[in-house]
N, C-alpha and C positions, 0 to 999 in steps of 0.2 A: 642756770643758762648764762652764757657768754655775756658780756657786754657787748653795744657797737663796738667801743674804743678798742674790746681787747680779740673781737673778731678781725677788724683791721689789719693789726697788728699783726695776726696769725697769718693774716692770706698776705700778707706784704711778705713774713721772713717764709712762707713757702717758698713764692714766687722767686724770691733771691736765694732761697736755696737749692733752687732747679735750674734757676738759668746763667748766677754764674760760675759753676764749675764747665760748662760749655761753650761759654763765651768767651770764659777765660782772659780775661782784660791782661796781666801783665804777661804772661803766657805770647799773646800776640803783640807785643808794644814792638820786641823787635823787628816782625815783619812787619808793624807799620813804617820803621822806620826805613825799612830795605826798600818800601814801595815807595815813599815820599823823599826819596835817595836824591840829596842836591837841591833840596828846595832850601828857601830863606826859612831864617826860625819862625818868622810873623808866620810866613805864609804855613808850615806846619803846626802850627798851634792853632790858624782859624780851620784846616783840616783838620786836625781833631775836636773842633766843637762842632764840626758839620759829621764829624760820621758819631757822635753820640746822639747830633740829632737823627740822624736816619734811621739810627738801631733803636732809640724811644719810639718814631712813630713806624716803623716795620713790626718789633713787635706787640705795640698796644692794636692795629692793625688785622695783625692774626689772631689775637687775643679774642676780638670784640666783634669780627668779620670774617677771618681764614677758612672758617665752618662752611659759612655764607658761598664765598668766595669758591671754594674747592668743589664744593655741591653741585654750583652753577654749571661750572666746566664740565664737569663728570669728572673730578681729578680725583683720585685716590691719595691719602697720604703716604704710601710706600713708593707710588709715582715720585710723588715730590721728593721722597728720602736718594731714590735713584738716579734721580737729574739731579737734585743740589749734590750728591756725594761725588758728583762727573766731576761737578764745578769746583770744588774743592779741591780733589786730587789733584786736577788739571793747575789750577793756580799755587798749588804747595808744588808740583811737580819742577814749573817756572822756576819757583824759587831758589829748587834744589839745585837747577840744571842751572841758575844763572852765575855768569863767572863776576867775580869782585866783589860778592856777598855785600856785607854793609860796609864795604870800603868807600862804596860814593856818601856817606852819611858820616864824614869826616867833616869836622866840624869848619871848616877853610871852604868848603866846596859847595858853595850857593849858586843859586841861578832861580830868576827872575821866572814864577809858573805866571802864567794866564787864569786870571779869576774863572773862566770857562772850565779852564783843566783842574782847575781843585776841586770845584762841583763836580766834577762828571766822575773824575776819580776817588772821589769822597761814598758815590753812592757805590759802585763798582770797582775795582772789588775789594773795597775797605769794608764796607757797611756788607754788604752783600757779596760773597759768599762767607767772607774768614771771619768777619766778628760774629753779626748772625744769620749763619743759615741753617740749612733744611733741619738740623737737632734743634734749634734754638725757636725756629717755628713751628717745629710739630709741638715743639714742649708748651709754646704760648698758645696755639690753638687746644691743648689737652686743657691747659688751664681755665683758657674761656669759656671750654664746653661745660667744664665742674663746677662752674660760679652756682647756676639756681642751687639753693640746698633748701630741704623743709625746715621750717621755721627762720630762715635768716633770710632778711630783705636783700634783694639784687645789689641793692644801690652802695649797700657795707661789703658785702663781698668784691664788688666792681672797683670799689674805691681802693680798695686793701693790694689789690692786682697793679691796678695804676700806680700807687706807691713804690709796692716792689719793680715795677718796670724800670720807676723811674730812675729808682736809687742805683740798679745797674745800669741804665744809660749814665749817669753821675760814674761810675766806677769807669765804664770803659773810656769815658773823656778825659777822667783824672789821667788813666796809666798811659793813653798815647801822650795829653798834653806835657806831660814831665818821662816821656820815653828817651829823650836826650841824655835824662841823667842818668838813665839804668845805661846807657852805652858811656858815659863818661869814669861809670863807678865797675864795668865791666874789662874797660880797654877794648885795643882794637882785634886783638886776637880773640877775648871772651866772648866779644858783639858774636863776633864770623862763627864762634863754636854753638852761642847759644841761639844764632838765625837759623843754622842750617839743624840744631836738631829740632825748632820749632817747625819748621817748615817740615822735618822728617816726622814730626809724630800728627803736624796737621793734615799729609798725606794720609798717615794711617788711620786719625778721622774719617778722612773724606772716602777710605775705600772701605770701613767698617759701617758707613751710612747707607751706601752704596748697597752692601753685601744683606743688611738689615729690610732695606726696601725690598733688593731679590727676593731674601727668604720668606717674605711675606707674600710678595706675588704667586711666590712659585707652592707655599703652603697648599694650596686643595690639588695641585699634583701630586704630592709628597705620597709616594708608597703606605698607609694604614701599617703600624707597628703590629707583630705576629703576636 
């Protein structure tokens, strides 16, 4: 039988091996940097410890409560995969269509945010839709739900969760807080090729989420195979 110590351990590298291939922390660093385009370095770097904090407590949140939560509503989670996969497209869509890509994210080109506008846009849509959404919480409410298991106390499973939450909020703060250097070590042509193909494959995310939610809605109409 397992130990606590090496149960832990197990539910912590689950949880990090589910949530950050979708999260994908460097993957997005350069549309964080297209979103936070013209702010001072201070001011980008205390936005990136505020959207690691949003995404630890979003999804320990769904982890511990989203069941709860979804139940209450009468929401379904293919509901949820449907609407966040809107929101997704919609905000990779922006990104696509916007002109001057990460050219405002030259390093000359500061200007003074409002501590209001880095909160507001730290949770929307940094935190919420492109780092984690609707994949990133159905994955953490799938999680929460599989904690009781026989023989193993809640309180080692829960902890193991919490662990692995943690360490990827720690990942996706490191790759925005040092996302400066991947656009210094890319140039200004690399930046512009590697934003607009992130933006082009987090479009396809967001419309594979989207597509994922249909097909499950739409499953008990589905024609019975001959």
């Amino acid at each position: 039988m397992e130990t606590e110590l090496a149960t832990i351990a197990r539910t912590a590298l689950v949880t990090l091996a589910a949530l950050l291939p979708i999260t994908n922390p460097p993957g997005n660093a350069p549309i964080f940097l297209a979103l936070t385009g013209g702010m001072a370095e201070d001011a980008r770097r205390g936005m990136a410890r505020r959207v690691g904090l949003n995404c630890l407590v979003l999804l320990v949140a769904a982890a511990f409560v989203g069941t709860h939560v979804l139940a209450f509503f009468d929401i379904s989670l293919p509901v949820v995969r449907v609407g966040g996969g809107l929101l997704v497209a919609a905000t990779a869509w922006r990104l696509l269509a916007a002109e001057g890509g990460a050219g405002s994210d030259a390093p000359g080109s500061t200007r003074l945010t409002p501590a209001h506008e880095v909160a507001g846009h730290a949770f929307y849509p940094l935190s919420f839709p492109i780092t984690v959404g609707p994949g990133s919480i159905s994955i953490a409410i799938t999680l929460g739900a599989s904690l009781p298991k026989r023989g193993v106390p809640l309180f080692t499973t829960s902890a193991g969760l919490l662990i692995g939450i943690w360490i990827a909020s720690v990942a996706i703060w490191l790759a925005y807080r040092y996302a400066s250097h991947l656009v210094r070590l890319l140039g200004a042509s690399g930046t512009a090729v590697f934003l607009r193909l992130s933006a082009f494959i987090l479009l396809c995310i967001g419309v594979q989420i989207c597509w994922d939610g249909l097909a499950e809605l739409l499953a008990p109409w589905r024609p019975a195979g001959r």
